[in-house]
C-alpha positions in Angstrom: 33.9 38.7 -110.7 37.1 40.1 -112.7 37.9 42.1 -109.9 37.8 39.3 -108.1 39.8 36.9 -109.9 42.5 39.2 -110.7 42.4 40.5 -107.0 43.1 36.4 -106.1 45.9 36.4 -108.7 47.3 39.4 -107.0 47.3 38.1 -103.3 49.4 35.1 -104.5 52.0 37.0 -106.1 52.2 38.7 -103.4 53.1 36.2 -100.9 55.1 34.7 -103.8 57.0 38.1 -103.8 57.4 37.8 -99.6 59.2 34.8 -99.9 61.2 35.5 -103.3 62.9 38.4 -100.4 63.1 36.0 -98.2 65.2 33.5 -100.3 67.1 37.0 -101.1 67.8 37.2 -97.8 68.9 33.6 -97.3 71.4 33.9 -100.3 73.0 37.4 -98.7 73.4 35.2 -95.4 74.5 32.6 -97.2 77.0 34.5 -99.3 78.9 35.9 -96.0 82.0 34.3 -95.3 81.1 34.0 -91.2 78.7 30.8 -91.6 79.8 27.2 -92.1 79.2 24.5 -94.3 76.3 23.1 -91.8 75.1 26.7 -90.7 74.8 27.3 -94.9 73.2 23.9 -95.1 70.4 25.0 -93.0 70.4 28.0 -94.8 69.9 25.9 -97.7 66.7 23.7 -96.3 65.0 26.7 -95.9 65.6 28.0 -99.2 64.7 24.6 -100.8 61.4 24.6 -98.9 60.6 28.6 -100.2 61.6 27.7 -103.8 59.0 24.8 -103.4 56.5 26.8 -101.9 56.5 28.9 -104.8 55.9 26.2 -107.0 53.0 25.7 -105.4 51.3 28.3 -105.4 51.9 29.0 -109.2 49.7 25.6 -109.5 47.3 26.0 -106.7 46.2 29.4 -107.6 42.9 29.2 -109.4 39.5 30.4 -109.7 36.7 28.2 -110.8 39.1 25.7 -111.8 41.1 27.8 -113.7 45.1 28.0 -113.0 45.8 31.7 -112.8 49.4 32.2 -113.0 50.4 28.6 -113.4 50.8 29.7 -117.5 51.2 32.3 -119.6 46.8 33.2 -120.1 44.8 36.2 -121.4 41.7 36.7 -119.3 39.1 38.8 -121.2 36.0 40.7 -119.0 33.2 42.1 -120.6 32.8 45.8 -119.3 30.0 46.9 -121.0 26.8 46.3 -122.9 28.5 46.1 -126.7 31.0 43.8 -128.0 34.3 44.7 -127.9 33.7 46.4 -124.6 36.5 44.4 -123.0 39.1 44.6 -120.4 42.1 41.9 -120.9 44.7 41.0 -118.4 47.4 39.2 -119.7 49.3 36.6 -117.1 52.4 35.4 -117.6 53.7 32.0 -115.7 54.4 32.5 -112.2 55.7 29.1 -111.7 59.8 28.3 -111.3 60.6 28.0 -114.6 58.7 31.1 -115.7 60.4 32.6 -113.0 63.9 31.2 -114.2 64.4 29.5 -110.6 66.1 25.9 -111.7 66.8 23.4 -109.4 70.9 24.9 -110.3 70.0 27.7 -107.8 71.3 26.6 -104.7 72.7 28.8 -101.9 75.0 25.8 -100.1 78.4 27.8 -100.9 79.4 31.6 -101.0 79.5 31.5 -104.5 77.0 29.5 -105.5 74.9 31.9 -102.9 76.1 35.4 -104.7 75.4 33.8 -108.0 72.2 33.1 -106.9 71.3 36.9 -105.9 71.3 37.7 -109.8 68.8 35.3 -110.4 66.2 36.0 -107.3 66.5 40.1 -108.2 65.4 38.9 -112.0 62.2 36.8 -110.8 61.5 39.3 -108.4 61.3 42.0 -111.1 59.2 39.7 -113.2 56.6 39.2 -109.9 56.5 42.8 -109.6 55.9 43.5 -112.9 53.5 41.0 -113.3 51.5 42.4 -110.2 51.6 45.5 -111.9 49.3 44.6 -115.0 47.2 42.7 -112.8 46.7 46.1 -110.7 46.1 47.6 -113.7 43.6 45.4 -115.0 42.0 46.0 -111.4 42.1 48.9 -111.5 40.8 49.4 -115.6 37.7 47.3 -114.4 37.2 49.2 -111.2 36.5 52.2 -113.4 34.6 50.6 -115.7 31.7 49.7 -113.1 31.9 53.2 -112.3 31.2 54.5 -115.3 28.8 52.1 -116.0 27.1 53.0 -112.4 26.8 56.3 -113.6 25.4 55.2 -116.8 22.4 53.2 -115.5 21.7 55.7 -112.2 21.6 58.7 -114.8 19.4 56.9 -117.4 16.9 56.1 -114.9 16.8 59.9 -113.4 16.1 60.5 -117.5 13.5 57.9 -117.7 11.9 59.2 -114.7 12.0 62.4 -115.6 10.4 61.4 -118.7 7.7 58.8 -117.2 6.7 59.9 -113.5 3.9 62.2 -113.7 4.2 65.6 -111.9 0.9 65.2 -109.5 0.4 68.9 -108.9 -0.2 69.7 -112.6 -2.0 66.6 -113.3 -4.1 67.4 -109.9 -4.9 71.3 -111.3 -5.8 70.1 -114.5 -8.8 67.5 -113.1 -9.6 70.2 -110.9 -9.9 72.9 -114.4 -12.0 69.6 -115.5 
């Protein structure tokens, strides 16, 4: 189920990063001196729509009710049979403000557009970071329930060695009998 949940968290920030690059984009069209004011104004609805977007999905991300990347939220997994046998994944807040992306950040002029490109390169490093520990927590749990695969197939090949009885002794020694 940890996979899981982190596996969900991970498939928004990845569409969240797809249209961070496409709001990039925008402001790199935006920011060239061959558009007009209305051609940058279009520009601009797009990139208002993206940034709101975003938003959303920071909020509608959750699993069983729980907001995933809407705040900053340690998620702690059992991994094994003992306390303290833990994975945690820490998630930060994926929403505009965590990601520093104010209603200021507008792309309507060429400088207000290459101003913007600072901004969008920062909360793209702070998705792909963020995606980052959660693969890592994927992948820390994904070995876990290996390992503790291995565990419970080689204790029952122990216990079996132990328990099953070997039926051509047991049949020789009736037959002695």
């Amino acid at each position: 189920d940890g996979i899981n949940m982190m596996q969900t968290a991970e498939g928004a920030l990845g569409e969240t990063s797809n249209m961070l690059q496409r709001m990039r984009e925008l402001a790199v069209q935006s920011a060239n001196g061959s558009y007009s004011t209305v051609q940058r104004g279009y520009l601009q609805t797009e990139f208002d729509a993206l940034s709101s977007q975003i938003g959303k999905i920071a909020t509608d991300t959750k699993w069983n009710d729980t907001s995933l990347i809407a705040a900053t939220a340690t998620f702690t997994y059992q991994a094994g049979k003992d306390t303290g046998q833990t994975v945690a994944v820490t998630v930060g807040p994926m929403t505009l403000a965590g990601l520093n992306l104010t209603a200021a950040i507008t792309i309507s002029t060429t400088t207000t557009a290459n101003s913007s490109l600072a901004t969008l390169d920062s909360a793209i490093g702070l998705v792909n970071s963020q995606r980052a520990t959660i693969g890592a927590g994927i992948n820390q749990m994904t070995y876990s329930v290996d390992n503790l695969s291995n565990i419970a197939a080689n204790a029952s090949a122990s216990r079996s060695t132990i328990m099953d009885t070997d039926y051509a002794t047991a049949s020789t020694q009736l037959s002695k009998t």
